[in-house]
C-alpha positions as CSV (number, residue, x, y, z in Angstrom):
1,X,-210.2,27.9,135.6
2,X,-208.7,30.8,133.5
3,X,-210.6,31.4,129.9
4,X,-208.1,30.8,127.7
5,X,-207.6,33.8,125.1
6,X,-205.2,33.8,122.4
7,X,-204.6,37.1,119.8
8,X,-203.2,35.8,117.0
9,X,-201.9,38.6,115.5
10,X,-199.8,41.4,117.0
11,X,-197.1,43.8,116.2
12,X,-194.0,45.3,118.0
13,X,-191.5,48.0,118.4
14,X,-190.0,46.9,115.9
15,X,-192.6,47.8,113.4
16,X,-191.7,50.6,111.5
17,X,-195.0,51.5,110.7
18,X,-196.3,51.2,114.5
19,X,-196.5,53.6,117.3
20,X,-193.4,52.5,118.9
21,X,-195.0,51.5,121.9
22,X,-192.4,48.5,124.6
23,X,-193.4,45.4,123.5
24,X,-193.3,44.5,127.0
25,X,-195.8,46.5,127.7
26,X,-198.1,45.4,125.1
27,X,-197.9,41.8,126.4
28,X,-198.1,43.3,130.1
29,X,-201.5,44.9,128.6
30,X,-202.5,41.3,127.3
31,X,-202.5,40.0,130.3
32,X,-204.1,42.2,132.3
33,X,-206.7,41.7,129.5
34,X,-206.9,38.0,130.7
35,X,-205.4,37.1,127.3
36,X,-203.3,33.8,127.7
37,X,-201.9,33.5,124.8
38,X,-200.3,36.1,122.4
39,X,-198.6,35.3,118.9
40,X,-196.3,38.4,117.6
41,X,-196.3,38.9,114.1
42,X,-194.2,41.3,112.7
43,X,-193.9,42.2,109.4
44,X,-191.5,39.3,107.5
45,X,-188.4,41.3,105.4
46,X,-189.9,42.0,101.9
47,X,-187.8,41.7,98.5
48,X,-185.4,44.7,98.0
49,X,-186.7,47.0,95.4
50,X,-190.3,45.9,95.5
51,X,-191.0,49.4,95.0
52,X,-189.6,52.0,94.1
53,X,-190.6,54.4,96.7
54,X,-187.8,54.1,98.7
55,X,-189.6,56.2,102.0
56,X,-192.7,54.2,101.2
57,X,-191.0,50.6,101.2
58,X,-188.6,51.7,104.3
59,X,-192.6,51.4,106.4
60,X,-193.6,48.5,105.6
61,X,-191.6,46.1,107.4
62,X,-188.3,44.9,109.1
63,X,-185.1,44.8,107.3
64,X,-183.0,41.4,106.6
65,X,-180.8,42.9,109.4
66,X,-183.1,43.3,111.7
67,X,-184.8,39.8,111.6
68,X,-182.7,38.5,114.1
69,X,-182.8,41.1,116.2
70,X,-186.7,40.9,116.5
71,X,-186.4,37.2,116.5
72,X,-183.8,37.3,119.9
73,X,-185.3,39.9,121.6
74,X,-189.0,37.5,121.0
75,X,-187.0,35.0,122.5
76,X,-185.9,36.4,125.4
77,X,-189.9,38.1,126.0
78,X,-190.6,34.7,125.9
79,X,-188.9,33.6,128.6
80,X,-189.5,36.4,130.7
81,X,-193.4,36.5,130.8
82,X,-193.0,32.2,130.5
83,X,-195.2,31.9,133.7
84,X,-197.6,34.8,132.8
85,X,-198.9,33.9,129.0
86,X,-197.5,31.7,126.4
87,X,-195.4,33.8,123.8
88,X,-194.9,33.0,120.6
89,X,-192.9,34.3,118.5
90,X,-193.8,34.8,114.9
91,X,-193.9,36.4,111.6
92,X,-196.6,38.5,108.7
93,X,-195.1,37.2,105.8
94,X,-196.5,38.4,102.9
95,X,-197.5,36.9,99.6
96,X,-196.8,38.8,96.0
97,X,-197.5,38.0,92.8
98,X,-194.0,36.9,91.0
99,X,-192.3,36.4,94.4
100,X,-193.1,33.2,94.9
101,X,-188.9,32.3,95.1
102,X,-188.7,34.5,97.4
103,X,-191.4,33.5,99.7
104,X,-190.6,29.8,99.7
105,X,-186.8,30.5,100.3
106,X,-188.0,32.3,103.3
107,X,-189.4,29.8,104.9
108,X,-186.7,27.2,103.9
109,X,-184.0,29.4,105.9
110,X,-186.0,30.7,108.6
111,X,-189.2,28.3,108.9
112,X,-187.3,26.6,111.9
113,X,-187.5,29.4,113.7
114,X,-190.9,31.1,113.4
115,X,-193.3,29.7,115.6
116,X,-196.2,31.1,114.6
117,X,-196.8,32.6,111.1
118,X,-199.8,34.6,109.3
119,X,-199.6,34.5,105.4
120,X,-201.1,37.4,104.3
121,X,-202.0,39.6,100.9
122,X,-200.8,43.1,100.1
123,X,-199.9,43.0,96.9
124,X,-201.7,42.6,94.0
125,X,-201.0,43.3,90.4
126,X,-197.6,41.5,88.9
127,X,-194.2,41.4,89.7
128,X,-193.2,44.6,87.2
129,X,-195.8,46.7,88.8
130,X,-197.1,45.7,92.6
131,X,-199.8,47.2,93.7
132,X,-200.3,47.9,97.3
133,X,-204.1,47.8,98.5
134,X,-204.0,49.4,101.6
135,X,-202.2,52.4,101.9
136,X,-204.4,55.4,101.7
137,X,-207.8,56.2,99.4
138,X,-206.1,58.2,97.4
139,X,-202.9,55.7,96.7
140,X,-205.8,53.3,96.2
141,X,-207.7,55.1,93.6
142,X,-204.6,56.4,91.9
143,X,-203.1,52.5,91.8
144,X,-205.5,49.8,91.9
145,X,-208.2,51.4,90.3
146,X,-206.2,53.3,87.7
147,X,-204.9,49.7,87.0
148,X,-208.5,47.9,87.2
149,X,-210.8,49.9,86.1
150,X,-213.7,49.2,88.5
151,X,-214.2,47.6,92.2
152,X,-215.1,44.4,91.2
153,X,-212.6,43.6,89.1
154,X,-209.9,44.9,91.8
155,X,-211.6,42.7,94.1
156,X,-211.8,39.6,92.2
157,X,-208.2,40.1,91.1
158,X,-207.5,40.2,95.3
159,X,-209.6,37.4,95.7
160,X,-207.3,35.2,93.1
161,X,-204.1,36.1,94.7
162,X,-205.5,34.9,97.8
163,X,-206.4,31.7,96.3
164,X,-202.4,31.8,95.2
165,X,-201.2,32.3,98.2
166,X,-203.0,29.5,99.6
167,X,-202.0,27.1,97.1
168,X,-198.3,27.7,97.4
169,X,-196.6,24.4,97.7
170,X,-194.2,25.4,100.5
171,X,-192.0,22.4,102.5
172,X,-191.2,21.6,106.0
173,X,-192.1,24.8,107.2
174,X,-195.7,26.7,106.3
175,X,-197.6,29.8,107.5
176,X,-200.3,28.5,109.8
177,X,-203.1,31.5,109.2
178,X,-204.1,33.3,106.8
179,X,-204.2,37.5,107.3
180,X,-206.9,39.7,107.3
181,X,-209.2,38.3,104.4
182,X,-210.8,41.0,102.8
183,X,-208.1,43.5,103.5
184,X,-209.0,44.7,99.8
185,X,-212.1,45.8,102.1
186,X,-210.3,48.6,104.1
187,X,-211.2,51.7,102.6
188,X,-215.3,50.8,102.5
189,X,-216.4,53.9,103.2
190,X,-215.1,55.4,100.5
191,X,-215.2,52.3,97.9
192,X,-218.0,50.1,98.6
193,X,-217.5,46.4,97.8
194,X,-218.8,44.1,95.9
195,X,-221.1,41.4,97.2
196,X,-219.8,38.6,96.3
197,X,-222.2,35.1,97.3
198,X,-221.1,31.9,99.3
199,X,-220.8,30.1,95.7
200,X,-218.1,32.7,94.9
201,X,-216.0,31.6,97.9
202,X,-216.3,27.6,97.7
203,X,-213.9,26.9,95.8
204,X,-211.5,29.4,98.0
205,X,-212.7,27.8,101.4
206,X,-212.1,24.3,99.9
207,X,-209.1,25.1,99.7
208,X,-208.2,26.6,102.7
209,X,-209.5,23.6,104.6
210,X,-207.3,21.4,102.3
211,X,-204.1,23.0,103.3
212,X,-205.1,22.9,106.9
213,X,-204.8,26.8,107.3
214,X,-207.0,28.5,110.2
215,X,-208.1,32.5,109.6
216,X,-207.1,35.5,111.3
217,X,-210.5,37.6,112.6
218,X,-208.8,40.4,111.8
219,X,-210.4,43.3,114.1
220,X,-208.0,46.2,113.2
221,X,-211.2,47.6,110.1
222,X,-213.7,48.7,113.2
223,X,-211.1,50.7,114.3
224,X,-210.6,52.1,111.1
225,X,-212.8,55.4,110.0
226,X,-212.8,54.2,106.3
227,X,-213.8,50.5,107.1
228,X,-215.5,50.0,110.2
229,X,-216.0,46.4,109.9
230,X,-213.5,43.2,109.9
231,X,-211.4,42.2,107.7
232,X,-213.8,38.8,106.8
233,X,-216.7,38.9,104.4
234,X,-219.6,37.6,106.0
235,X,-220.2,34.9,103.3
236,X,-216.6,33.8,103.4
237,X,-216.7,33.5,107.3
238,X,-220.3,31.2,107.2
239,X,-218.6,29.1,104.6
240,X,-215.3,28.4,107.0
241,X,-217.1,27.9,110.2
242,X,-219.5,25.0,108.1
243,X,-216.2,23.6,107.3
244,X,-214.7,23.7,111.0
245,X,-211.6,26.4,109.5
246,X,-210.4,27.3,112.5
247,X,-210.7,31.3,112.8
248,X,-208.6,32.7,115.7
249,X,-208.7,36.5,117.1
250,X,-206.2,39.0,115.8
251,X,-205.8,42.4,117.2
252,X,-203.4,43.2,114.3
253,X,-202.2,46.0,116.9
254,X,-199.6,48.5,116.5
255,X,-200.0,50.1,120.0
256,X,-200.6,49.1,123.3
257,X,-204.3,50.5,123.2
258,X,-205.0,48.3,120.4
259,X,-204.6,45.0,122.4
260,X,-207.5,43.1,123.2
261,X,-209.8,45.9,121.1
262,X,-213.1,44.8,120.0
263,X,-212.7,41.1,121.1
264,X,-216.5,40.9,121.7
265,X,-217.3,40.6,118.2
266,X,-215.1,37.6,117.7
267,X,-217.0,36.0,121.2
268,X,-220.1,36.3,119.4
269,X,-218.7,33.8,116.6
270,X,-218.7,31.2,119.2
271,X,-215.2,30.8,118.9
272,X,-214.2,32.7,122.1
């Protein structure tokens, strides 16, 4: 019998950020990998004028137009590689402080449509002055700490929007992971985190489980020089296992030589 081996979290061509690379070819890579089920998750359209960095914002994720595009195109890779690996064909939406509207209206006119989805965290700050938390040290240090003052605070302030994200009261149609936890965690090296204890995360966790969201095992911070760890605290990831939260694998890649990378890590969870 095949293993069965899902990444939950991939990217495309159509990432504007990415390296370009066929989609086809990152799912023909999957399987040779022995992967057997692959969700793509591009980037969800963000509000126009989020920021005023035109260049900047233009990276970050598709346009309005493009969103059917991406969506047709998943549909057809779908039916293509139907007998090979099941395809689904999803979205990274993001959550940002004072877009809530925004979010929810997304999924009210597209929900039907996405059948996978990762809900995932940015942003931080307010809706006058977003802060994006993982763009470079320097854009770090210059925003988020400028703003904060200190780690801690930076990271507890990530922390509660996480916790906002996942109490959004959205309809019919919801996210059904949450994105790289601890993204706030990608420049490490450089800005050590804080520890925070199980008893910080309870009440997080609690939550989590209420709403019925799983966790992406977000791999892509081993990769990175900076990080060199996953996107999960530790503490956070004992706390969802005691509570059954299901955490699936994500690649998070942008290339066709990030698929499948450092999967052994996630098999050593026990969830493999």
């Amino acid at each position: 019998m095949k293993q069965y081996r899902w990444d939950g979290h991939c990217h495309t061509e159509f990432c504007p950020h990415g390296k370009g690379d066929s989609t086809a070819l990152m799912i023909e890579q999957a399987i040779r990998l022995g992967f057997t089920k692959l969700s793509l998750t591009e980037h969800a359209p963000l509000p126009t004028g989020l920021i005023e960095d035109k260049a900047l914002f233009d990276e970050l994720a598709l346009t309005k137009k493009q969103l059917p595009e991406y969506l047709e195109k998943g549909r057809a890779l779908k039916h293509t590689y139907r007998n090979k690996i099941e395809l689904l064909v999803g979205l990274e939406v993001d959550y940002i402080p004072g877009y809530e509207d925004y979010l929810l209206d997304f999924y009210g006119e597209w929900g039907d449509q996405i059948e996978d989805s990762l809900l995932s965290v940015h942003f931080i700050g307010t809706k006058d002055n977003p802060l994006m938390i993982d763009y470079s040290p320097d854009h770090f240090r210059q925003t988020v700490l400028a703003q904060y003052g200190d780690l801690t605070s930076a990271h507890r302030a990530y922390w509660d929007t996480v916790m906002a994200s996942v109490t959004l009261p959205f309809g019919e149609h919801k996210p059904n992971r949450l994105g790289h936890l601890g993204l706030i965690s990608k420049f490490a090296q450089i800005f050590p985190p804080p520890t925070f204890g199980q008893g910080y995360f309870e009440p997080l966790v609690g939550q989590i489980k209420a709403q019925g969201y799983a966790l992406d095992y977000n791999v892509a911070g081993f990769s990175n020089k900076t990080c060199g760890q996953a996107y999960m605290p530790t503490s956070l990831m004992r706390l969802a296992q005691a509570a059954k939260v299901p955490i699936v694998y994500g690649s998070d890649a942008h290339s066709i030589k990030a698929i499948g990378l450092h999967y052994e890590p996630y098999q050593e969870l026990g969830h493999a």
